[in-house]
DRENMARLO-536257 format. One record per residue (C-alpha): y, z, x negated; residue number from 0. Coordinates in nm, 2 decimals. Layout:
N
Y	Z	X	NUM .
...
This chain:
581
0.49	-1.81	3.49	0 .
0.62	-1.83	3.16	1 .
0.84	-2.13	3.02	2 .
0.77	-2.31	2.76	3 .
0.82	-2.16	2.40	4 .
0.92	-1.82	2.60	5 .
0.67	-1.54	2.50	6 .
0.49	-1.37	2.77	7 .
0.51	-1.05	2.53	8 .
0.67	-0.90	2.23	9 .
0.48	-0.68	2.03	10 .
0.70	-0.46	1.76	11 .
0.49	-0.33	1.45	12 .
0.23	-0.53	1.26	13 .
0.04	-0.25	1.17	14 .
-0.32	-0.18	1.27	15 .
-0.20	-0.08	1.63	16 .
0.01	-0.37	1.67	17 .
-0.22	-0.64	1.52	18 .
-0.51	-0.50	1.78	19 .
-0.26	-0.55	2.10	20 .
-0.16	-0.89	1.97	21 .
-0.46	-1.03	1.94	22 .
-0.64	-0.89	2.26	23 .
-0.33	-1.06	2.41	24 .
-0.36	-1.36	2.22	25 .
-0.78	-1.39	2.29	26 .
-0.69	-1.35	2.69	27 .
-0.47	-1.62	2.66	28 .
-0.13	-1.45	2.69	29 .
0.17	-1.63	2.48	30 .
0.28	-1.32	2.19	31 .
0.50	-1.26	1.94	32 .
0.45	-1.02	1.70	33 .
0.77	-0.89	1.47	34 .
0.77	-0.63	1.19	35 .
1.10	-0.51	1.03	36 .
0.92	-0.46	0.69	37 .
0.92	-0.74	0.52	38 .
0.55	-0.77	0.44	39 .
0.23	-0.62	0.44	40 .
0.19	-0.25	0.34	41 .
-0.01	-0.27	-0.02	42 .
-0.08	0.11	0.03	43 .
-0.29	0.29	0.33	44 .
-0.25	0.60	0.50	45 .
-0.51	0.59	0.74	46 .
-0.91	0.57	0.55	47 .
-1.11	0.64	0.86	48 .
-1.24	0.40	1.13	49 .
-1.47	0.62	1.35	50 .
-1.78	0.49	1.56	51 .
-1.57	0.41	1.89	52 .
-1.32	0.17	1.67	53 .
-1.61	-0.01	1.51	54 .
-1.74	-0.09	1.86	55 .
-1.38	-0.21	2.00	56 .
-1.40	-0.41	1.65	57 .
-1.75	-0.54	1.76	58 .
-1.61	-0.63	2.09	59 .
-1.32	-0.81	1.91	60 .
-1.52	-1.03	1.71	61 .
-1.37	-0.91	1.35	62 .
-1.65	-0.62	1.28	63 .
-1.85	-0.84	1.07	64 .
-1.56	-0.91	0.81	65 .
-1.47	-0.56	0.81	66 .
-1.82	-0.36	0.72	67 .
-1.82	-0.52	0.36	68 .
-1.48	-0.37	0.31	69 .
-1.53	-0.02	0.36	70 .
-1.85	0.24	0.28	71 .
-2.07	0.43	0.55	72 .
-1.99	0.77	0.60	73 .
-2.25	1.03	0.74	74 .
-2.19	1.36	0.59	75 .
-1.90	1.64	0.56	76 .
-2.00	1.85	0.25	77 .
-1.82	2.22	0.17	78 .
-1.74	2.42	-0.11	79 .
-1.61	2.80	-0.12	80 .
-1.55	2.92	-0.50	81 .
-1.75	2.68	-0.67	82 .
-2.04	2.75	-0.41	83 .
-2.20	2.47	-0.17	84 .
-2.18	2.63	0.15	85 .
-2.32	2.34	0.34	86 .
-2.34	2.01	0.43	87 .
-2.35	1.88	0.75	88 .
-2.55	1.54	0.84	89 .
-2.41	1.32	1.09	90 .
-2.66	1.38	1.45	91 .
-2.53	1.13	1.71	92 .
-2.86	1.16	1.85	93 .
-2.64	1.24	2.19	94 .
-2.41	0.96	2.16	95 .
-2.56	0.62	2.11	96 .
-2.40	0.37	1.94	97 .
-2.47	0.09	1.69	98 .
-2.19	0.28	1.40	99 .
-2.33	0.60	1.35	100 .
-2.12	0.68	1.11	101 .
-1.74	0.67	1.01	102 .
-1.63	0.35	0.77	103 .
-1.42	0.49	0.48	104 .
-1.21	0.17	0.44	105 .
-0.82	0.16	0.35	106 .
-0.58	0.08	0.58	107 .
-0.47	-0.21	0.46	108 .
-0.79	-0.33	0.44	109 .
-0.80	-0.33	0.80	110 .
-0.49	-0.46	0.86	111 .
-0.56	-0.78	0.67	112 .
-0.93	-0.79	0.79	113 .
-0.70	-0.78	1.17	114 .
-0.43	-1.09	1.01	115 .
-0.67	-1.31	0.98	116 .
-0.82	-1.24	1.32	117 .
-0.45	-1.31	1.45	118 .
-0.39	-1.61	1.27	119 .
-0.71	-1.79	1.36	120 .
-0.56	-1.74	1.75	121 .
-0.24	-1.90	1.67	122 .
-0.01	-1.56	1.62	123 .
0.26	-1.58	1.35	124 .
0.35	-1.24	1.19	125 .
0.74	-1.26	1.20	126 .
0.81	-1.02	0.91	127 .
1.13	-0.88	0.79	128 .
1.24	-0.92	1.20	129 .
1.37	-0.58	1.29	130 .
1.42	-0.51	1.70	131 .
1.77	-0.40	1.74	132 .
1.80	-0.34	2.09	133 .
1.65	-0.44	2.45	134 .
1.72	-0.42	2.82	135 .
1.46	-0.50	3.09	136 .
1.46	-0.54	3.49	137 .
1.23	-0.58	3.78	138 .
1.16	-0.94	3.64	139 .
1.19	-0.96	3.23	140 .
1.32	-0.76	2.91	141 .
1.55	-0.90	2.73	142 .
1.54	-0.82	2.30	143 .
1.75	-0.86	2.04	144 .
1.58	-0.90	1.68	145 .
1.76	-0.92	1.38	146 .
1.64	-1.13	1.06	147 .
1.85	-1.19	0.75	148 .
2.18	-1.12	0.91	149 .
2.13	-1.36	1.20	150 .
2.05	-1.22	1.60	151 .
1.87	-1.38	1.79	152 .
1.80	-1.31	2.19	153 .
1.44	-1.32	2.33	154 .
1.35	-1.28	2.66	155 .
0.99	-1.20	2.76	156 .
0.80	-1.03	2.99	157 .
0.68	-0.74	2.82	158 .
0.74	-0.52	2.53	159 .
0.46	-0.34	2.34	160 .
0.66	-0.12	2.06	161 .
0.35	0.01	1.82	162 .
0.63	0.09	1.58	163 .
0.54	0.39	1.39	164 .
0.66	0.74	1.45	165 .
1.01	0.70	1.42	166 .
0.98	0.38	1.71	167 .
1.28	0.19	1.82	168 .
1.11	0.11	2.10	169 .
1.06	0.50	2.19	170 .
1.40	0.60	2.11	171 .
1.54	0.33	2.34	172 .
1.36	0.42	2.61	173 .
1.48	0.79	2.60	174 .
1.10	0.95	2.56	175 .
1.11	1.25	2.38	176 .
0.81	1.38	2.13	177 .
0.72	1.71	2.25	178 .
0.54	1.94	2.03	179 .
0.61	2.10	1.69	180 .
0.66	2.04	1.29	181 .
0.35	2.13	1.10	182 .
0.19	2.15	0.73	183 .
0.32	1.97	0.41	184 .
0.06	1.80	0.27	185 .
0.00	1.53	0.00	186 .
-0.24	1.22	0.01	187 .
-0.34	1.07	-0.30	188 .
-0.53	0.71	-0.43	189 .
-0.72	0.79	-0.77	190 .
-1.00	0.72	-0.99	191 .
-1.21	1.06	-1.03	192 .
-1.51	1.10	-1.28	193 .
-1.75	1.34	-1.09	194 .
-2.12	1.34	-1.06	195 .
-2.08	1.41	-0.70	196 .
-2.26	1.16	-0.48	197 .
-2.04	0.92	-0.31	198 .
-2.23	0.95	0.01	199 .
-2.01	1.25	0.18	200 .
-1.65	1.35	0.26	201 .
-1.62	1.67	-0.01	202 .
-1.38	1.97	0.12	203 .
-1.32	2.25	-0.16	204 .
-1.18	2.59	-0.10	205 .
-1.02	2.70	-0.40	206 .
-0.92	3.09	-0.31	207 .
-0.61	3.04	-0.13	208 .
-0.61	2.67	-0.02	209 .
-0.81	2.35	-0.02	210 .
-0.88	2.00	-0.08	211 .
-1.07	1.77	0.01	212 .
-1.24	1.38	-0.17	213 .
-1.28	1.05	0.06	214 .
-1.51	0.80	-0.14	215 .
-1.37	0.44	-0.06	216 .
-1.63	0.15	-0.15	217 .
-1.46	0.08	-0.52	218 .
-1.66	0.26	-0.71	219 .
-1.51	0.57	-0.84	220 .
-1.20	0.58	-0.65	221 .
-1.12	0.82	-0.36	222 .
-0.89	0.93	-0.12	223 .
-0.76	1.29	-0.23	224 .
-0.58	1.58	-0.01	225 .
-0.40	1.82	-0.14	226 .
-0.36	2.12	0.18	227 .
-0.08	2.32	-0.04	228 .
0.10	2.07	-0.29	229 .
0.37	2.19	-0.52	230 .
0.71	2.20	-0.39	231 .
0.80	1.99	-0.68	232 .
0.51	1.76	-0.61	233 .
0.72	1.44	-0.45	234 .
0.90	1.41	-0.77	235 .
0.66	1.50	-1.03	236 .
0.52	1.22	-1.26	237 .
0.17	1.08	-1.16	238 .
0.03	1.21	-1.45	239 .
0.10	1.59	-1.38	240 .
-0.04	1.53	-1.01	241 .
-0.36	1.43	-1.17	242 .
-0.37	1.74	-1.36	243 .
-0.27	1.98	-1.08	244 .
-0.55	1.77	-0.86	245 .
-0.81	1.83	-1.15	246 .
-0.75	2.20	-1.16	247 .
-0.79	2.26	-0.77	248 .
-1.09	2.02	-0.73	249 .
-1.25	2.18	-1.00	250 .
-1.22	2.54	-0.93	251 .
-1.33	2.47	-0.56	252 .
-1.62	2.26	-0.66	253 .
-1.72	2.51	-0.97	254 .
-1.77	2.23	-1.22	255 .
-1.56	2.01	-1.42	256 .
-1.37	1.70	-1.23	257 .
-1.15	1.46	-1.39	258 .
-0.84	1.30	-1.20	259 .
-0.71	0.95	-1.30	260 .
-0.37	0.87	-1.26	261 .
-0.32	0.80	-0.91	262 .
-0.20	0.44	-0.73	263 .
-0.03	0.59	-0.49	264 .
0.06	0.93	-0.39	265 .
0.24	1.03	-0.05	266 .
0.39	1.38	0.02	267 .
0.50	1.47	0.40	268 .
0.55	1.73	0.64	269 .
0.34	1.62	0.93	270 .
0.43	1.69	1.30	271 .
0.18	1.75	1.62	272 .
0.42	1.57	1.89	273 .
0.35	1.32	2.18	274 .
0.50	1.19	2.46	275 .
0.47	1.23	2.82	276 .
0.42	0.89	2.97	277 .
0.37	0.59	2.76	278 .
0.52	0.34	2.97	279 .
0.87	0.28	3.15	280 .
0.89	-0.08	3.35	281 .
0.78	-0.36	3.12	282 .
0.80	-0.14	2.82	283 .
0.52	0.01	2.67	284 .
0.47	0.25	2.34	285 .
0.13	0.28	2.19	286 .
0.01	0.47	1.82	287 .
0.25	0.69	1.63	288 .
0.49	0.53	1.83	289 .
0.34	0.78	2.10	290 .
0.23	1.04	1.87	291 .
0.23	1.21	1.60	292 .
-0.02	1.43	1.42	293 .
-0.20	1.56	1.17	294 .
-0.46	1.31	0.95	295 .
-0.70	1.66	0.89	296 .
-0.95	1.44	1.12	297 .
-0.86	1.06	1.05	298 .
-0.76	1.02	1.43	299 .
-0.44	0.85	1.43	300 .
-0.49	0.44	1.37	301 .
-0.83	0.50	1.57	302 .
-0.67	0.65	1.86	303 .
-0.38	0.39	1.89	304 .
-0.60	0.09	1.83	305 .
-0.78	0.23	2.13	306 .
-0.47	0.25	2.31	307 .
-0.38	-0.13	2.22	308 .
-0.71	-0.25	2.34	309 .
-0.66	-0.03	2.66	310 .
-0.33	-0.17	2.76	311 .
-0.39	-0.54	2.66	312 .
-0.64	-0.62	2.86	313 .
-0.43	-0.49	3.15	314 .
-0.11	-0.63	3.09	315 .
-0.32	-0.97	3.04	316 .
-0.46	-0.92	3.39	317 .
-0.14	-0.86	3.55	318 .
0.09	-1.13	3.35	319 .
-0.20	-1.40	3.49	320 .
-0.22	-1.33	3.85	321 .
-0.53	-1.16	3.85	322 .
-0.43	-0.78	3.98	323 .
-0.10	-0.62	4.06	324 .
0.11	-0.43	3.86	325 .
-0.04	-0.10	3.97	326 .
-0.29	-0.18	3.76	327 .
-0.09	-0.07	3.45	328 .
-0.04	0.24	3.56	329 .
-0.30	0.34	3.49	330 .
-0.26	0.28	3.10	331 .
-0.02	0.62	3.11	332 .
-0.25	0.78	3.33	333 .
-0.58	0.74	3.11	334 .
-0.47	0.74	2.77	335 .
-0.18	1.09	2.79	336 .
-0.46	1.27	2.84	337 .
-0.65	1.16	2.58	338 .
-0.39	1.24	2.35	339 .
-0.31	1.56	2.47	340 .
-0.66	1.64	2.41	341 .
-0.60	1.50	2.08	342 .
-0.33	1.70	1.97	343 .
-0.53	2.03	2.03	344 .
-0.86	1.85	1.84	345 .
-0.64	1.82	1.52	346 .
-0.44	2.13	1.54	347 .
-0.76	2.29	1.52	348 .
-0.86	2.07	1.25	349 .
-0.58	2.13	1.07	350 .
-0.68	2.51	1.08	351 .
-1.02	2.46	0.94	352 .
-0.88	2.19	0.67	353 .
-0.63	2.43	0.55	354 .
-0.75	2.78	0.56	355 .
-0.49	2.93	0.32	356 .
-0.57	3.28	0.31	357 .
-0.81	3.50	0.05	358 .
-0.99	3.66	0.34	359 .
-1.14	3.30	0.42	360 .
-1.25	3.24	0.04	361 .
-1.47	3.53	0.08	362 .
-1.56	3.50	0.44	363 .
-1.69	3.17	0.41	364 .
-1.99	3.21	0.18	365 .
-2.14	3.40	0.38	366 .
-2.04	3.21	0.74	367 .
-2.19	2.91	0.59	368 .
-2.49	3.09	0.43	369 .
-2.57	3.16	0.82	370 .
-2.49	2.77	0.93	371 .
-2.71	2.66	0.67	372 .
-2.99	2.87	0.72	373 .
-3.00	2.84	1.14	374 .
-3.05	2.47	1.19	375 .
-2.98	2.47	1.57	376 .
-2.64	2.60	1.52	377 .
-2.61	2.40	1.21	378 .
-2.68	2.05	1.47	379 .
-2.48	2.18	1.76	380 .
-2.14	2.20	1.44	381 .
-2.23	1.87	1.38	382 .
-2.27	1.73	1.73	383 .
-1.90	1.89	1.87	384 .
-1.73	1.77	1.52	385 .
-1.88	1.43	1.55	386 .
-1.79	1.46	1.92	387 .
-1.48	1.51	1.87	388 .
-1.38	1.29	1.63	389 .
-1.60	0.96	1.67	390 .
-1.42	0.94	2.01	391 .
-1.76	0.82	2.12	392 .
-1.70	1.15	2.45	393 .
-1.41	0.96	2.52	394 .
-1.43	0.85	2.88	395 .
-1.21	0.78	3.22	396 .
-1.39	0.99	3.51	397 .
-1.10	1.03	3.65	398 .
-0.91	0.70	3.62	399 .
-0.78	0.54	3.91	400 .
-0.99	0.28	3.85	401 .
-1.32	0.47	3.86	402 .
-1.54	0.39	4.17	403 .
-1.75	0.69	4.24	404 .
-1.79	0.63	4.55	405 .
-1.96	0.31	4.51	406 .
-2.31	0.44	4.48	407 .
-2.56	0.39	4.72	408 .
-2.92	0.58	4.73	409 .
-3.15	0.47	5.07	410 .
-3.26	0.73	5.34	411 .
-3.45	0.73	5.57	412 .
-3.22	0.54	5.80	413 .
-3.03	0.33	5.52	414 .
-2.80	0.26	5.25	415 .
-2.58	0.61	5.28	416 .
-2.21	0.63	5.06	417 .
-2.15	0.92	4.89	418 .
-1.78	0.93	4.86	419 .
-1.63	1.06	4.63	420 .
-1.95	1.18	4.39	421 .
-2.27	1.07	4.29	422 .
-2.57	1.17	4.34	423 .
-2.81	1.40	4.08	424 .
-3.03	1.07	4.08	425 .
-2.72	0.85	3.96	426 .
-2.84	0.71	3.63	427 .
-2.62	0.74	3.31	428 .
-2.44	0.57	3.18	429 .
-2.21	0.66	3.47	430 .
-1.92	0.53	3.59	431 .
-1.63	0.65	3.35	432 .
-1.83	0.64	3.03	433 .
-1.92	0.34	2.79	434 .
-2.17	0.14	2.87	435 .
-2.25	0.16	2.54	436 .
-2.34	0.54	2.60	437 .
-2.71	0.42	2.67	438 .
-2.93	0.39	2.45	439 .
-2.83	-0.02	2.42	440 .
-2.81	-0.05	2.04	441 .
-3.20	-0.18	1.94	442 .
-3.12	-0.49	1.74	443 .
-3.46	-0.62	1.76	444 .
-3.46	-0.59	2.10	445 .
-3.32	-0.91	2.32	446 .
-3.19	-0.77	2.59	447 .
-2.98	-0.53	2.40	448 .
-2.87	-0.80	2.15	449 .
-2.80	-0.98	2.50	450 .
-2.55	-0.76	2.62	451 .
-2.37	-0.67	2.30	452 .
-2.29	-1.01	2.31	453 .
-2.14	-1.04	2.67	454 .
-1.94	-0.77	2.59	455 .
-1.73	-0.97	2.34	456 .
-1.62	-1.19	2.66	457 .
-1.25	-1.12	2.73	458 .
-1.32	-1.08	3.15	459 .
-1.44	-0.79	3.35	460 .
-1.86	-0.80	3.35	461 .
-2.08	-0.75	3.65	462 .
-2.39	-0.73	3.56	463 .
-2.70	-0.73	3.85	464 .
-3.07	-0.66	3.83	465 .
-3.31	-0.95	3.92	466 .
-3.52	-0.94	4.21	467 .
-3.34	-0.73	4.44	468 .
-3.28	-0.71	4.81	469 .
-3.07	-0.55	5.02	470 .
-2.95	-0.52	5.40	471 .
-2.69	-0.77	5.57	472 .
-2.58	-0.97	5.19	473 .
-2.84	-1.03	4.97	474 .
-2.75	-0.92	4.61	475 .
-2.79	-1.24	4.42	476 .
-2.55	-1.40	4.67	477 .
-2.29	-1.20	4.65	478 .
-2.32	-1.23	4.26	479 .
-2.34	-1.63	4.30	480 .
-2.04	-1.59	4.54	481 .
-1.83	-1.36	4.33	482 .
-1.91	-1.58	4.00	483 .
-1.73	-1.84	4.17	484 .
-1.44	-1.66	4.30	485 .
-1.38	-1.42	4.05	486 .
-1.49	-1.68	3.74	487 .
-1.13	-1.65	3.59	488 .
-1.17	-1.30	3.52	489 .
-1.51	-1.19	3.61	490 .
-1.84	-1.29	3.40	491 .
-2.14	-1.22	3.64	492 .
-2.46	-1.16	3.45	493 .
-2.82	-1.14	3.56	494 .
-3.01	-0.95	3.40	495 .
-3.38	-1.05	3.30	496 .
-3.53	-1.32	3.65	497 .
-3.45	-1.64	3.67	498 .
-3.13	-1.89	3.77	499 .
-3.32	-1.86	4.12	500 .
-3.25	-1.48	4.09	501 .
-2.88	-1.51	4.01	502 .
-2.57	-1.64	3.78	503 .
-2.61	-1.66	3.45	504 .
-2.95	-1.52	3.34	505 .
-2.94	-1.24	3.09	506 .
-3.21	-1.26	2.88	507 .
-3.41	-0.91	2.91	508 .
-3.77	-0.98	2.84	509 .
-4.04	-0.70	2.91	510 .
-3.73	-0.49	3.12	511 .
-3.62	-0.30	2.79	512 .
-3.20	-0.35	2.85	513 .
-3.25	-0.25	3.27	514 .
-3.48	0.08	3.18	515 .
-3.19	0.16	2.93	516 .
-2.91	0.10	3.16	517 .
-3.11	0.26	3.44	518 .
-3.12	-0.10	3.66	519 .
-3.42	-0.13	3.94	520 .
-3.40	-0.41	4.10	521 .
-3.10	-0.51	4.27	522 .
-2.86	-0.26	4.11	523 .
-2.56	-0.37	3.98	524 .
-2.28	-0.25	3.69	525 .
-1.91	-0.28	3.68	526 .
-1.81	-0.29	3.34	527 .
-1.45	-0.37	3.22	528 .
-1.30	-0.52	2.92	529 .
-1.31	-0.28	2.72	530 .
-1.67	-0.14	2.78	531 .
-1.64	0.15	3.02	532 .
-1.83	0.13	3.28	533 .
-1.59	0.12	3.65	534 .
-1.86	0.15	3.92	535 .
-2.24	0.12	3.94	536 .
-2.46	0.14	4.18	537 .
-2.82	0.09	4.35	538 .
-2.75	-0.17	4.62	539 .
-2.50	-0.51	4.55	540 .
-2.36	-0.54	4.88	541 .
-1.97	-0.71	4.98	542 .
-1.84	-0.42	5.11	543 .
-1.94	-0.22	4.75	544 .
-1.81	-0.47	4.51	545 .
-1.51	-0.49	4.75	546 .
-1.43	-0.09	4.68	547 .
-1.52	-0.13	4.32	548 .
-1.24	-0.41	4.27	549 .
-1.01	-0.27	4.48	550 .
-0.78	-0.05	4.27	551 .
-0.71	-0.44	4.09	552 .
-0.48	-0.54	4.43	553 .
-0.13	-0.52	4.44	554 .
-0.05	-0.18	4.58	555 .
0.22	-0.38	4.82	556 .
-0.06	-0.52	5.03	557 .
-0.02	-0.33	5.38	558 .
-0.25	-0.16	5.52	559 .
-0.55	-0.37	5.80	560 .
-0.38	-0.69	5.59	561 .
-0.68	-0.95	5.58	562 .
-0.54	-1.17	5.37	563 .
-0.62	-1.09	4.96	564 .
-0.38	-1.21	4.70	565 .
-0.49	-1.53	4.45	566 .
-0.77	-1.42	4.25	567 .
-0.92	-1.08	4.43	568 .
-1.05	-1.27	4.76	569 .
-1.37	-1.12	4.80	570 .
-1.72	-1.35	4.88	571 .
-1.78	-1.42	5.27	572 .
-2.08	-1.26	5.34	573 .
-2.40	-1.45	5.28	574 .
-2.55	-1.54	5.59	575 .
-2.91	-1.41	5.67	576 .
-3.18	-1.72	5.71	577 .
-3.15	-1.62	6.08	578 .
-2.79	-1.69	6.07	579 .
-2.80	-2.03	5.90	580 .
């Protein structure tokens, strides 16, 4: 229990990674403070991509409306060889649902102060120019030292989140080491650009030896420039001369005539591929480029470690409230490493195809594209694996210890059978380990989906059960009424379509469309955690099933044949048959 005016967690780093763990805490009702050495805001913006799988956390978050006007739609990845268009690829997420089919092309900062406002309105104070010196922790608390204008001051707190950039205090402290390897010097660059290119597409342009590529942002006639190969000179070269070097290259990759205003802002650096092996060390916690570092060839940096805030907040707000055990944040570490391992090999390869600085390429890629272009199957599947790859709409947790496989039930002959540890062919999609969001869900017309787009902005855990179904020993709408009531602090229990008679909470689902989409006959039931993945499903809601579902949530100190539960995770009596009663 915290004391008064003692924060429950510390969160070092108010940018986009940062903001996004502070105010998941703050919405779950956890007291934060949120410190940033620099003294204020960053006016410039690294980071230009928000990819389909961020705009749905945004959604979920409640701030996705303010953001859209901020940034422009991107669907398209356009190429150039030697003043030649090669091809252009169209976004296809026909495979992957989702209500953002495309990437937003909005600055960083943009999204950092669409994300400050969203932290205010809950009460969170940005302490800038407060730089975290030092900290110690125990079984029971961390204990920080922040500095501000010459003064120290001692905080103690539960937890420490350090989304502190790639040279992280927090990291350094805690003795994790960045594995990997220094890569490519490249330069980033603001500017106006007179072109008669379409602002509708992200423009790559191999000049002969190197390349560069042209983000449109929504002000018209500005863009994001990369230079693959700058100058060595180019960090201290007046902003006029990198407008003219940026001219000569875009033109002579595009084949016609492209002039470069002087730019804002202009960034040269030698990026690294590097991440840590665990992300998490007692009640200290590293998350973004505080975790990794990588290349920006496929915008995944910010995206990645806002999904890695909203992964680890929800946890740590279930834990610091009584609700599960500290197992539970584990699994943090054990979900999201691999994601960025897998992230690490996505860019390097990215990086390669970015780049290409050789002559052989210039004159290899005419014709490889003349092939793309002209075979529209292999033409969709490029599209589908880059999209796949960097939406991060694939991104799933199969394999997560808080997966329930095994909680699918199909009847036989003789009965509700378990299937450990699988699922059957029949299991419907979206499957436990993916979004929810995976099925096709995003009709806006349609109640039902509109429905369940809106449950998913509730903080809690979502069970969500089929009306009208019936099932041996505990019938399925009283376990639901049960578990409402037991679980209501961190558990929203949904019906979907029916009646109250039929269960908690009616969902509204009018003519079936959101249960056909989410594959729900009557009776079947989804397990669906805070952040939208789905942790069980299955055909039967029965006490025993929702008791394996939830079960990875108890303290792993609980011994074994122990029939008492700890506050929170008791489990519904069964429901007695009308027999019974």
């Amino acid at each position: 229990m915290s004391r008064p005016g003692r924060p429950q967690a510390v969160v070092v780093g108010a940018g986009p990674v940062g903001l996004t763990a502070a105010h998941e805490l703050a919405r779950r009702g956890v007291a934060v403070r949120l410190v940033d050495a620099a003294g204020e805001p960053a006016s410039t913006s690294r980071a230009v991509a928000v990819h389909p799988r961020t705009l749905e956390t945004f959604a979920q978050m409640g701030v996705i409306d303010e953001l859209l006007p901020r940034g422009r739609a991107n669907r398209a990845f356009t190429m150039y060889a030697g003043g030649r268009r090669p091809v252009r690829l169209e976004a296809d997420y026909s495979s992957m649902p989702t209500s953002y089919p495309y990437s937003l092309i909005a600055g960083q900062k943009d999204t950092e102060a669409v994300l400050r406002l969203a932290v205010a309105r809950l009460g969170v104070r940005i302490e800038w120019g407060t730089r975290l010196t030092s900290f110690e922790q125990d079984e029971e608390r961390v204990l920080l030292r922040l500095e501000r204008e010459g003064r120290t001051e001692v905080v103690e707190t539960s937890w420490l989140i350090g989304c502190d950039g790639g040279h992280s205090t927090v990291r350094k402290q805690l003795g994790l080491e960045l594995i990997g390897e220094s890569s490519e010097r490249w330069m980033l660059a603001d500017a106006p650009v007179e072109t008669d290119l379409p602002p509708d597409t992200i423009y790559w342009a191999h000049t002969g030896g190197q390349a560069t590529m042209m983000v449109p942002y929504a002000r018209e006639g500005h863009w994001r420039l990369l230079d693959t190969a700058p100058a060595q000179d180019a960090a201290d070269v007046a902003p006029g001369e990198v407008a003219q070097r940026l001219a000569a290259k875009l033109s002579a990759g595009l084949g016609h005539g492209v002039r470069v205003g002087e730019p804002e802002w202009t960034s040269v650096f030698t990026f690294q591929q590097r991440m840590v092996e665990r992300m998490q060390q007692g009640r200290v916690f590293v998350a973004g480029d505080a975790a990794h570092v990588h290349s920006p060839a496929s915008g995944q940096g910010m995206n990645t470690g806002v999904q890695e805030a909203y992964n680890l907040a929800w946890k740590l707000a279930q834990v610091e409230q009584g609700h599960a055990g500290r197992a539970l944040l584990d699994s943090y570490s054990r979900e999201r490493v691999p994601i960025g391992r897998q992230l690490l090999g996505s860019t390097r390869t990215a990086t390669f195809l970015v780049q290409l600085k050789n002559l052989f390429a210039s004159a290899a890629l005419p014709v490889v594209f003349a092939v793309v272009r002209a075979l529209r199957p292999l033409r969709r599947a490029i599209q589908r694996k880059v999209l796949g790859g960097m939406s991060g709409l694939r991104i799933g947790y199969p394999d997560s210890p808080l997966t329930t496989l095994d909680s699918y039930h199909y009847v036989s002959g003789v009965g509700p059978v378990v299937v450990a540890g699988t699922l059957p062919a029949s299991c419907s999609r979206p499957r436990p380990g993916e979004r929810v969001t995976a099925a096709p869900v995003h009709d806006p017309h349609a109640p039902g989906c509109r429905a369940l787009h809106g449950e998913l902005r509730d903080p809690r855990w979502t069970l969500l059960l089929a009306a009208g179904g019936t099932g041996p020993g505990d019938v399925p709408g009283g376990v639901a009424v049960t578990a409402a009531v037991q679980y209501g602090e961190w558990l929203s229990v949904r019906t979907v379509g029916g009646t109250p008679a039929d269960g908690p909470a009616p969902l509204a689902d009018p003519g079936a469309s959101l249960r056909r989409a989410l594959g729900l006959g009557a009776g079947c039931w989804l397990l669906v955690r805070p952040d939208g993945y789905v942790a069980a499903r299955g055909d039967v809601l029965t006490r025993p099933a929702l008791e394996r579902a939830v079960a990875p949530l108890r303290p792993a100190t609980r011994l074994a044949g122990e029939a008492r539960r700890e506050p929170g995770l008791v489990l519904p009596a069964p429901v007695p048959r009308p027999e019974e009663r």
